[in-house]
C-alpha positions, 0 to 999 in steps of 0.5 A: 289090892284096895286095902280097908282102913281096918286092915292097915294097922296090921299091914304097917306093922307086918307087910306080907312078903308077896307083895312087891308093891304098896302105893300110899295116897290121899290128900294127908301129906303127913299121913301119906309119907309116915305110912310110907316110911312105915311100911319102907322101915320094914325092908330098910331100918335107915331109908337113907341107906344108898345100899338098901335104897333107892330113890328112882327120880319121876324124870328118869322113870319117864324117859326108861320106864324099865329102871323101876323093874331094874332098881327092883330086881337089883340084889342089895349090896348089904344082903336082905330085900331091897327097898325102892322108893318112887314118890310124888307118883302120878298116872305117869308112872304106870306103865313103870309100875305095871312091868313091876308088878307083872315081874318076878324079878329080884324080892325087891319092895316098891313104895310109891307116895301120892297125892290125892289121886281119882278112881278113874286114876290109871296108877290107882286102878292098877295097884287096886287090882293087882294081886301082889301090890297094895293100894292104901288110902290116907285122908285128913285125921279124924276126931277118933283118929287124933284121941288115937293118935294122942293117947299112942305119941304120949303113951310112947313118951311114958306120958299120961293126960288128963281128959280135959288135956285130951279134949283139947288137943284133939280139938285144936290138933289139925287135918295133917297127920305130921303136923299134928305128930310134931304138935305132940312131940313138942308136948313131949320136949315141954315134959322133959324126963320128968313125965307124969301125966300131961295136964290141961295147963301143959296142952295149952302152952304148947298146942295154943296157937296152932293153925289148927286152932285157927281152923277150928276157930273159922268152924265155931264162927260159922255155926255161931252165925258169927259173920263179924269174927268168920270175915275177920278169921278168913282174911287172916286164914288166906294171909296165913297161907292157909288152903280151901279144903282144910278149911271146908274139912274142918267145918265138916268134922264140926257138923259131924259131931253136931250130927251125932248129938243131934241124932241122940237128941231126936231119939230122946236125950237131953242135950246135955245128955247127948254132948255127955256121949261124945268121943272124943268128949266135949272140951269142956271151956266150948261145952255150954256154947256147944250144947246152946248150938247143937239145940239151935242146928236141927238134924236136917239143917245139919245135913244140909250144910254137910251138902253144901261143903261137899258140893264146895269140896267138889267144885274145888277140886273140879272147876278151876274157879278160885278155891279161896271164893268157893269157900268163902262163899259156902262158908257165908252162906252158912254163917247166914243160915246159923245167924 
């Protein structure tokens, strides 16, 4: 069953205890396995319990592809349901998955993790369409998806923030939802028992040289038209060890705002007006020169760059030319556009 985005709160709180298999995946590591571990911490509150879990290895599932029906199927040595763990799965695994879920043996959960898989995937395919399995997909967060995020690691800390404090984690928080979580609970460590409310002063001293910001850093050059900083930026982003599609991705978050501000504009609003409405709020230290850019970038310019960085995102995933020129191609062509 191909599960809606609305529908996974419910289901990493409380899995329905028909189902015998949940694949996560998606291009989020960090999203992929928390939800993961989500979901497993319902069946075994230690996932590194060797009598309630198992960790099949692919290798082995490859040679007996029967041994994922047997982990299954096999009764818990601690009593309860057993929780079967298959991670890094590819469309190697199957035929594995199918004798699973085409079984009533055993009460036993599978979850399987992976990677950014395609609608013509034979292990994606399988999971949307079974009745008792689950298939949930998981991509970079977006701008509403880290405030969320944000507002839960703090609450849960006892802790509040100030907007502006909000504002700029969110910006200069990243696509990868563990790295974005270890960000915050760094934040958390920074406050100690004290807690109280997290001000924009305790943001910036430990969310303040994130790859993340150096992400947003490369967007703000391109829109900017900026050619001197982005050459200066992307040199440093490949040094860094950075890859293609975060990059194009966290451009693309940037147009978006762009584009709903620019919306409101084309419906009557000012542009101070417009930017006011955004949600998650401007940071405000970026508000003036992102007010001056958002009058510069009509709709349609805007919608033509979102063309350009799909059709980049595409050609790296699909051509096996280098994603690094791939991007730095798209990236200059729309810094010379903005200029």
């Amino acid at each position: 069953m191909k599960v809606k985005p609305r529908d996974i709160p419910a289901i990493l709180k409380s899995l329905d205890p028909k189902i015998r298999a949940v694949l996560v995946f998606g291009r989020d590591d960090g999203l992929v396995r928390e939800r993961a571990e989500k979901i497993g911490k319902q069946i075994a509150e230690d996932l590194s319990d060797p009598f309630q879990v198992a960790r099949p290895s692919l290798a082995d599932i490859k040679e007996h592809p029967s041994l994922l029906l047997d982990e299954v199927s096999a009764i818990s040595m601690m009593g309860g349901r057993r929780l079967v763990r298959l991670e890094g799965a590819g469309n190697e695994s199957t035929e594995a998955v199918k004798l699973v879920l085409g079984s009533d043996q055993g009460d036993g959960l599978l979850t399987i993790t992976a990677g950014d898989l395609k609608p013509t995937s034979s292990l994606r395919k399988t999971m949307e369409a079974a009745k008792n399995g689950l298939a949930i997909a998981c991509y970079e967060d977006s701008m509403q998806d880290l405030m969320g995020l944000v507002q839960t690691v703090l609450a849960d800390a006892g802790l509040s923030a100030t907007q502006d404090a909000v504002a700029y984690l969110v910006e200069n928080l990243g696509g990868d939802r563990m790295v974005s979580r270890g960000e915050l609970e760094k934040l958390v460590l920074y406050k100690g028992a004290e807690g109280g409310q997290v001000t924009l002063a305790d943001a910036k001293a430990c969310v303040g040289d994130t790859s993340a910001m150096g992400l947003g850093q490369i967007a703000e050059a391109v829109t900017a038209g900026n050619l001197t900083g982005l050459d200066r930026l992307i040199e440093r982003a490949w040094t860094e060890g950075h890859s293609a599609i975060p990059i194009l991705r966290h451009l693309q978050m940037r147009l978006m705002r762009f584009h709903q501000a620019r919306g409101m504009m084309d419906q009557g609003m000012n542009a101070s007006e417009a930017v006011n409405k955004l949600r998650p709020p401007v940071f405000f230290g970026e508000r003036d020169r992102f007010m001056g850019e958002v009058q510069r970038w009509s709709s349609r310019k805007i919608e033509m760059a979102l063309d350009i960085l799909l059709e980049a995102e595409i050609d790296c995933k699909t051509t096996g030319n280098p994603a690094d020129v791939i991007c730095a191609r798209a990236l200059l062509r729309l810094t010379k556009a903005a200029k």
